[in-house]
C-alpha positions as CSV (number, residue, x, y, z in Angstrom):
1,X,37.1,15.2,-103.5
2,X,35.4,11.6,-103.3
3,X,33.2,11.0,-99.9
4,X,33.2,8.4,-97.9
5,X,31.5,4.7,-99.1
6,X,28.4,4.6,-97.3
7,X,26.4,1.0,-96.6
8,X,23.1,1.9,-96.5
9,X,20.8,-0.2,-94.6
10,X,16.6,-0.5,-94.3
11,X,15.7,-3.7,-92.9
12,X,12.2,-2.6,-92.7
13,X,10.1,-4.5,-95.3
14,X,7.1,-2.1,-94.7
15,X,8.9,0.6,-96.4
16,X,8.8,0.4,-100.1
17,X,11.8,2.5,-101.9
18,X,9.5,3.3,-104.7
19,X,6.3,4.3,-102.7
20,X,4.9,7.7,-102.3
21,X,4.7,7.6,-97.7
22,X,7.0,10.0,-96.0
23,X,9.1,7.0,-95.0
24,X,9.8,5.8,-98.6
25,X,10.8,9.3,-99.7
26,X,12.9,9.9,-96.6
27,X,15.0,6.5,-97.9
28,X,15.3,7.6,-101.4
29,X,16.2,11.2,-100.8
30,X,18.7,10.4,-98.2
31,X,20.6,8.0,-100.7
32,X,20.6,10.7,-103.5
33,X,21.8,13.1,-101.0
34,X,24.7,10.9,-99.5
35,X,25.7,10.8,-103.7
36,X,25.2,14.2,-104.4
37,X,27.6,14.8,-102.0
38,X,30.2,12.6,-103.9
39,X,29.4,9.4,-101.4
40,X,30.2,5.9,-102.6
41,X,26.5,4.7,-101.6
42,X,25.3,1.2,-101.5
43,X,21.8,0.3,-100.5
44,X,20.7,-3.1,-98.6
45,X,16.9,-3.5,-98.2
46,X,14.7,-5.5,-96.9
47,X,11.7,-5.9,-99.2
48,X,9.4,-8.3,-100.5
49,X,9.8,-6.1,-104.5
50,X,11.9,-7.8,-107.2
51,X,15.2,-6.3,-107.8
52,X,15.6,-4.3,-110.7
53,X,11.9,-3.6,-111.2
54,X,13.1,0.6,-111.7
55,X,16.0,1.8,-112.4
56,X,17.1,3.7,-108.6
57,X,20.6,5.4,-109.9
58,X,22.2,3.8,-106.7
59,X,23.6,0.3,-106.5
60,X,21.2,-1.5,-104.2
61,X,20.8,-4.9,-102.8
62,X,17.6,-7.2,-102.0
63,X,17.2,-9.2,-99.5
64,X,13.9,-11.2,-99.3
65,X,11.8,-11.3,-95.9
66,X,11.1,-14.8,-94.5
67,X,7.4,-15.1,-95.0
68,X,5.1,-17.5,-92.6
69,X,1.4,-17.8,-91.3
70,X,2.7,-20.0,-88.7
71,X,4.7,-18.1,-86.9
72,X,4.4,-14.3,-85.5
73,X,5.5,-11.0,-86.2
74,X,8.7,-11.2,-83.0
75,X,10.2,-14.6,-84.8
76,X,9.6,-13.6,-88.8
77,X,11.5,-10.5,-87.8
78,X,14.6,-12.6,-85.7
79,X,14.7,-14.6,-88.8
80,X,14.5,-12.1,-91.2
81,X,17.6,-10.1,-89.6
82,X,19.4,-13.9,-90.1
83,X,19.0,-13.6,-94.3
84,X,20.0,-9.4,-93.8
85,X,23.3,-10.8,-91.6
86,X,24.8,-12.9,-94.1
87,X,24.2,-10.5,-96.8
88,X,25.6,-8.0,-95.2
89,X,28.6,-9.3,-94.0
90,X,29.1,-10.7,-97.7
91,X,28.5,-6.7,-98.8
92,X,31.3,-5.8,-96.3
93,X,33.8,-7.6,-97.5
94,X,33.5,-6.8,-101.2
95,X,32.0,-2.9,-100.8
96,X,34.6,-2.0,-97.6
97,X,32.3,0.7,-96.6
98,X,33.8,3.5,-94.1
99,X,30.8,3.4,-91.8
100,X,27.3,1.6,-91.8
101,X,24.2,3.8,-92.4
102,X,21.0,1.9,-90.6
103,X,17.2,2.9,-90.9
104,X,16.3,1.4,-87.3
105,X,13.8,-1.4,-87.1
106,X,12.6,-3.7,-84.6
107,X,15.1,-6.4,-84.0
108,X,17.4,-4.7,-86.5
109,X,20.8,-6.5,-84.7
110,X,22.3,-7.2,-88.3
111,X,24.3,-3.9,-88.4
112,X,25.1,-4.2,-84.7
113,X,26.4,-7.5,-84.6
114,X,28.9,-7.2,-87.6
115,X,30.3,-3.7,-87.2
116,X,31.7,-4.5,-83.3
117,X,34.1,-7.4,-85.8
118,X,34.9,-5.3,-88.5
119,X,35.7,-2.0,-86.4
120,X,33.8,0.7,-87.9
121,X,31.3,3.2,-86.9
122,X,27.8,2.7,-87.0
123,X,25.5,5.5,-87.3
124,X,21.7,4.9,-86.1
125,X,18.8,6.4,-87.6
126,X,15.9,6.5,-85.7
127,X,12.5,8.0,-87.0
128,X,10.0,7.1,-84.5
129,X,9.3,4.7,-81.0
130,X,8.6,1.7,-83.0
131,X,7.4,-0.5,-80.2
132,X,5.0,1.9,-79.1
133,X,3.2,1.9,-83.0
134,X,3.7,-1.6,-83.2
135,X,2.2,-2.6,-80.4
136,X,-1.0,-4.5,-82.3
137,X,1.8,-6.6,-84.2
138,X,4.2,-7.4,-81.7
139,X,4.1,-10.6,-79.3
140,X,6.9,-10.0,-76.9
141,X,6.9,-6.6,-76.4
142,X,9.6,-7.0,-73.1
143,X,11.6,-9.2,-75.5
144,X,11.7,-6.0,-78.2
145,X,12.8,-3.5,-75.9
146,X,15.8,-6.1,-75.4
147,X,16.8,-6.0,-78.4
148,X,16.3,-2.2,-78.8
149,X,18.7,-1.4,-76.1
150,X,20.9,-3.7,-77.2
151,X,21.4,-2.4,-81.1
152,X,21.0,1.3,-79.4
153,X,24.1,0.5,-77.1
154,X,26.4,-0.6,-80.2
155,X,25.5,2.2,-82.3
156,X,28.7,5.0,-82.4
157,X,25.9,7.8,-83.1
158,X,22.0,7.5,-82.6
159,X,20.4,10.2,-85.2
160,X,17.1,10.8,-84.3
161,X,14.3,13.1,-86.6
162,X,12.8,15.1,-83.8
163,X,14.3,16.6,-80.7
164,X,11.5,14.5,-79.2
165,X,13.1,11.1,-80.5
166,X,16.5,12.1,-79.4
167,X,14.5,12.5,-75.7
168,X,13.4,8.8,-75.8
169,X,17.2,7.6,-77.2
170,X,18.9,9.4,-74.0
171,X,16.4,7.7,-72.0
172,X,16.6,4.3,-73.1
173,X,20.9,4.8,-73.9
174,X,22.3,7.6,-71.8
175,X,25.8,7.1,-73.0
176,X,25.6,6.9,-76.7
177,X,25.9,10.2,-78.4
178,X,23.3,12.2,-80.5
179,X,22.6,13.7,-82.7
180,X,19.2,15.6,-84.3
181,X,18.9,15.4,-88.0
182,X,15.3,16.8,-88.5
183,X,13.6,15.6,-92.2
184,X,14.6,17.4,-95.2
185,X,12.8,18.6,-98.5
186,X,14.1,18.2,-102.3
187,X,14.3,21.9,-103.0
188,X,14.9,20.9,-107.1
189,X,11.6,19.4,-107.3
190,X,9.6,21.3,-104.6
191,X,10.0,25.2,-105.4
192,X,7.5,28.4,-106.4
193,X,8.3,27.9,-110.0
194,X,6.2,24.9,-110.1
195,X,3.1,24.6,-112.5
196,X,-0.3,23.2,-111.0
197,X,-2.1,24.4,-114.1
198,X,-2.3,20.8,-115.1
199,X,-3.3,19.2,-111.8
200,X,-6.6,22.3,-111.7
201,X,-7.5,21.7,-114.9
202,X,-7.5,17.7,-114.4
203,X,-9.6,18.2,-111.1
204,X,-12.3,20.7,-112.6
205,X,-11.6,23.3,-109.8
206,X,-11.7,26.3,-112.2
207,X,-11.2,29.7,-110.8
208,X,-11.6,28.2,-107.2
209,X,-9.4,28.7,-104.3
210,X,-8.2,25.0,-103.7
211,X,-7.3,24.2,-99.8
212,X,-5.1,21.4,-100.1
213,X,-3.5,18.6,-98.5
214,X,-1.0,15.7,-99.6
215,X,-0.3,12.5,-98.2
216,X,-0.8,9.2,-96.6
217,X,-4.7,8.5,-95.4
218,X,-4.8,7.4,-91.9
219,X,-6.2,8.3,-89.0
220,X,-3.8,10.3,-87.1
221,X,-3.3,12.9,-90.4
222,X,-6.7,14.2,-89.3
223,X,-8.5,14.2,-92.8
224,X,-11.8,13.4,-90.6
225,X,-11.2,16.6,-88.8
226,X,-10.7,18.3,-92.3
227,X,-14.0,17.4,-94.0
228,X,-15.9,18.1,-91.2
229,X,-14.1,21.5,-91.4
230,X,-15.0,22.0,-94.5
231,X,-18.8,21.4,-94.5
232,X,-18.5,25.0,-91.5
233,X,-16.7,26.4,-94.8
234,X,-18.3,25.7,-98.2
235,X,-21.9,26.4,-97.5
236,X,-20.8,30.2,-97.3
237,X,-18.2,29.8,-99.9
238,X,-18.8,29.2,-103.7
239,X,-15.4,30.0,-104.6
240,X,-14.0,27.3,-102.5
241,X,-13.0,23.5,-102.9
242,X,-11.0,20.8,-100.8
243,X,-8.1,18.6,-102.8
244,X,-7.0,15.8,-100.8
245,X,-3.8,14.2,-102.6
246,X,-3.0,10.3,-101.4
247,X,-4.5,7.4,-100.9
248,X,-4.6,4.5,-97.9
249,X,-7.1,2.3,-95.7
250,X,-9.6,5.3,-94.6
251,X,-9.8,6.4,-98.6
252,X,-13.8,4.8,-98.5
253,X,-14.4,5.9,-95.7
254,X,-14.2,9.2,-96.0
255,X,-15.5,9.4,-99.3
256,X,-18.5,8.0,-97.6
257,X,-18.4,11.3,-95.1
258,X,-17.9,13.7,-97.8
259,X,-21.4,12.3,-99.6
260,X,-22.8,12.1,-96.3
261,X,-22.1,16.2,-95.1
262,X,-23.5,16.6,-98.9
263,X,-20.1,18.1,-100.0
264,X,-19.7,16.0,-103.0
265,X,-17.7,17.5,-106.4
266,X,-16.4,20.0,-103.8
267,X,-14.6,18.3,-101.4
268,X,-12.2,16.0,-103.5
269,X,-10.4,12.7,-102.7
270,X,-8.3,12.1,-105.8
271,X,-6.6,8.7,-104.6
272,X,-2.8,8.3,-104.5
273,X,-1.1,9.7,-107.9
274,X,2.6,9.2,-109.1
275,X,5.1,10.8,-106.7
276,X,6.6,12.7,-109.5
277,X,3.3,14.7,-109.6
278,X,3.0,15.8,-105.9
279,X,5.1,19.1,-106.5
280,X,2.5,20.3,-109.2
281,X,-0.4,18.9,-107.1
282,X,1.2,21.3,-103.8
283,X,1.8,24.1,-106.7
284,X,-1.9,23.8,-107.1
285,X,-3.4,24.5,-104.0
286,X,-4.0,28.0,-102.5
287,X,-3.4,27.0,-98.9
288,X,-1.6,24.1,-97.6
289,X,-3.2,22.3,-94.4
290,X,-1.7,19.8,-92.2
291,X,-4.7,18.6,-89.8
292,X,-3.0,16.3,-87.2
293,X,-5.4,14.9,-84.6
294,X,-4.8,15.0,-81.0
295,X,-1.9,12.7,-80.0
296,X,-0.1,12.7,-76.7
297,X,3.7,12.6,-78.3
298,X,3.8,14.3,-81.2
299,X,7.5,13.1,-82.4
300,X,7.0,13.4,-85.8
301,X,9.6,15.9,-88.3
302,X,6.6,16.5,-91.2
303,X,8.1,16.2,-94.7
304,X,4.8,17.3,-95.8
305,X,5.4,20.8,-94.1
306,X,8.8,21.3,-95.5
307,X,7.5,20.6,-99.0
308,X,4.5,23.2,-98.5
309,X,7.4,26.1,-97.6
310,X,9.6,25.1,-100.1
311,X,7.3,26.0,-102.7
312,X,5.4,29.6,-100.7
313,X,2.5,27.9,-99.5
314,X,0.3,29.6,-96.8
315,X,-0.3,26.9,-93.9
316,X,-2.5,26.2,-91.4
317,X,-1.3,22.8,-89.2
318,X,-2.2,21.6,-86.2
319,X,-0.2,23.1,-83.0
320,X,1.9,21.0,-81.8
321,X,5.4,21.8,-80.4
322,X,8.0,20.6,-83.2
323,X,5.2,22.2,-85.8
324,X,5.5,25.1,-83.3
325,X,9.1,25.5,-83.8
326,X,8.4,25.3,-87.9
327,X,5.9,27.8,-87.9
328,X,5.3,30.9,-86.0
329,X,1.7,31.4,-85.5
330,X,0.5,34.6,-87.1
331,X,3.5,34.8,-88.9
332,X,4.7,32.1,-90.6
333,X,1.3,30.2,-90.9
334,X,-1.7,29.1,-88.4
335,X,-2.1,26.7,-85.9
336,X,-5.1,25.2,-85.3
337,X,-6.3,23.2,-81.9
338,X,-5.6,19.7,-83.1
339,X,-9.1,17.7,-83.8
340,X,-11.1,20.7,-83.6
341,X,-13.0,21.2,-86.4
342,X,-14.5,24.7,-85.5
343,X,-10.6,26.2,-84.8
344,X,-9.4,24.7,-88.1
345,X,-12.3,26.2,-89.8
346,X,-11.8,29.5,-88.7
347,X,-7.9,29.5,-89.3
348,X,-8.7,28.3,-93.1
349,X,-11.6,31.1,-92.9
350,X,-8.7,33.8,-92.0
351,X,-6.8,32.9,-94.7
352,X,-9.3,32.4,-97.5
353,X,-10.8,35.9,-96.1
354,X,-7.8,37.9,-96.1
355,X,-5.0,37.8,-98.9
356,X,-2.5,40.0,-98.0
357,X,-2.0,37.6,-94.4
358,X,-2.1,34.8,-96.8
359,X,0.9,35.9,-98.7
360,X,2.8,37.8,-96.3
361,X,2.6,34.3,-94.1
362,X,3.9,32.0,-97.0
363,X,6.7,34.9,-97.5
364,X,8.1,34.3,-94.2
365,X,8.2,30.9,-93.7
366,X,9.7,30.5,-97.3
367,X,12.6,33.3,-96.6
368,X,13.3,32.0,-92.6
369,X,14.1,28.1,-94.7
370,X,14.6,28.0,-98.1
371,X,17.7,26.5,-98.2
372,X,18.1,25.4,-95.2
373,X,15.8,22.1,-95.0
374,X,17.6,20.5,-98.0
375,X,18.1,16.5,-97.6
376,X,21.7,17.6,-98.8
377,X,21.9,19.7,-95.7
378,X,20.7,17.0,-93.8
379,X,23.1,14.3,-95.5
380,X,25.8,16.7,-94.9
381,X,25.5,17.0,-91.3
382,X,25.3,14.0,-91.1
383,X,28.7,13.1,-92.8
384,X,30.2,15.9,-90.9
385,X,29.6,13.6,-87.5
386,X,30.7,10.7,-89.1
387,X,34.4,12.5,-90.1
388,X,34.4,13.5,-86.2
389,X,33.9,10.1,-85.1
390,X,36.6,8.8,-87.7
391,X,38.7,11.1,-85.9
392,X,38.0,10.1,-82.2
């Protein structure tokens, strides 16, 4: 039986579909999802990248951001949302979708303005508190919250990643419903059958147990905390080296730290690679780390995480409470004290010390989700709520 057709819409020009950040995966899994399930899916984005630069196996549309040094961040987005209207409502009346799809960003109205005129329900995706991490680029910060609560009011159904987003949605809009879709994981590509022969023997690691990590390189993902970590670890350890998988801003930097705690050749910072390696890069690590520094709202549903159980990795992460709810300490991984370099030491030490916890840890986590953080199972719940609303 044929889905529903699905309008898909990212008006966010930071995300690119084709990048390797937990944002641009989240947008291209979802839409292979929504089609796996037999969806009619059509993509609108908002990106400065040429159409038809790879081939995407989902229809998908373009629509250029306004660009200007003259004016700020508030008005480029207002305008922006202008160009992704008109499209949109063009897209409408050729695709006839059954319900919008929307990736919320700030001043987003597009979606909300058309749907109240052409009566169909509009499902909101919300991944994080987007004037709170924009803060440095916005102007009118009262003036975004406006608009916020306005799109937020029209949606039929706010989805939010975490349980704390969906906290923040009944704050601002009490009487919309919601609904928590927590991030998902490509089970096809991310599984124990994996090979990471390759990605050892193009690092040089040898026999060595490899502690590794995966993704974007900014501050809050606590790679700072990690090196530091590691120069309590190596000096005792021969047999032990550091991979660290992606690039971004910090990259020199803390290359620079690793020569100067004299861990060079074993502390490694390989740059970004192509995202079609990343399974046999997570296949070649012995333990999986996910170092998040201290934060006061930790709202974030880690794809990295999911993709370190799908394919049996022992963890150690930082303890937070949605990690918390993830991974049992002791028994489905470790948590260490966020920004302390000493704790995540001496969680990696536990593991690296003792095997049999290593495995039996991976083992559980592994069993308690494996296939149950799918993107399909998050598509299908999804579509699930939208049939309930078709019905109200």
């Amino acid at each position: 039986m044929n889905g529903p057709r699905i309008l898909y819409l990212c008006s966010d020009e930071g995300i690119d579909l084709f990048g390797m950040r937990g944002c641009s995966t989240h947008l291209r899994e979802m839409c292979w999802a929504f089609k796996s399930l037999g969806c009619d899916l059509r993509l609108l984005h908002a990106t400065y990248r040429d159409a038809g630069l790879r081939p995407f196996g989902i229809e998908y549309d373009i629509v250029k951001p306004l660009r200007s040094k003259t004016i700020g961040y508030d008005l480029r987005k207002i305008l922006t949302n202008r160009r992704i209207r008109r499209r949109l409502r063009a897209i409408i009346k050729e695709f006839k979708p059954d319900f919008i799809y929307e990736r919320y960003d700030l001043y987003s109205t597009a979606a909300a303005d058309v749907v109240s005129k052409a009566g169909m329900p509009y499902l909101l995706e919300v991944n994080a508190p987007l004037i709170e991490e924009q803060r440095n680029e916005l102007h009118f910060r009262r003036l975004a919250g406006i608009y916020q609560k306005r799109i937020f009011g029209k949606a039929s159904l706010l989805i939010g990643v975490s349980e704390e987003i969906c906290a923040m949605l009944q704050e601002i809009s009490p009487g919309v419903e919601r609904l928590v879709v927590e991030n998902g994981v490509n089970e096809e590509a991310f599984n124990p059958s994996v090979s990471g022969a390759a990605i050892r023997n193009r690092f040089a690691t040898d026999d060595s147990l490899i502690v590794g990590f995966i993704g974007s390189l900014k501050g809050w993902q606590g790679i700072g905390t990690l090196i530091r970590a590691a120069s309590l670890i190596l000096p005792r350890r021969q047999d032990v080296r550091f991979l660290v998988i992606g690039g971004g801003n910090r990259l020199t930097e803390y290359r620079k730290l690793v020569e100067e705690l004299g861990l060079s050749g074993r502390f490694i910072l390989t740059g970004p690679v192509p995202d079609n390696e990343i399974p046999a890069c997570i296949a070649a690590f012995d333990i999986c780390v996910a170092p998040y520094e201290p934060m006061q709202n930790f709202y974030f549903s880690s794809i990295k995480l999911r993709e370190y159980i799908a394919m049996r990795k022992p963890i150690v992460a930082s303890d937070f409470p949605p990690i918390r709810k993830m991974l049992r300490h002791g028994e489905d991984g470790l948590l260490a004290s966020p920004g302390d370099e000493i704790d995540l030491a001496a969680k990696l030490n536990q593991l690296l010390d003792d095997s049999s916890l290593k495995e039996r840890v991976a083992h559980s986590a592994y069993d308690r989700f494996a296939g149950r953080i799918s993107w399909r199972s998050c598509a299908s719940r999804i579509l699930d709520a939208a049939e309930q609303l078709r019905k109200k």
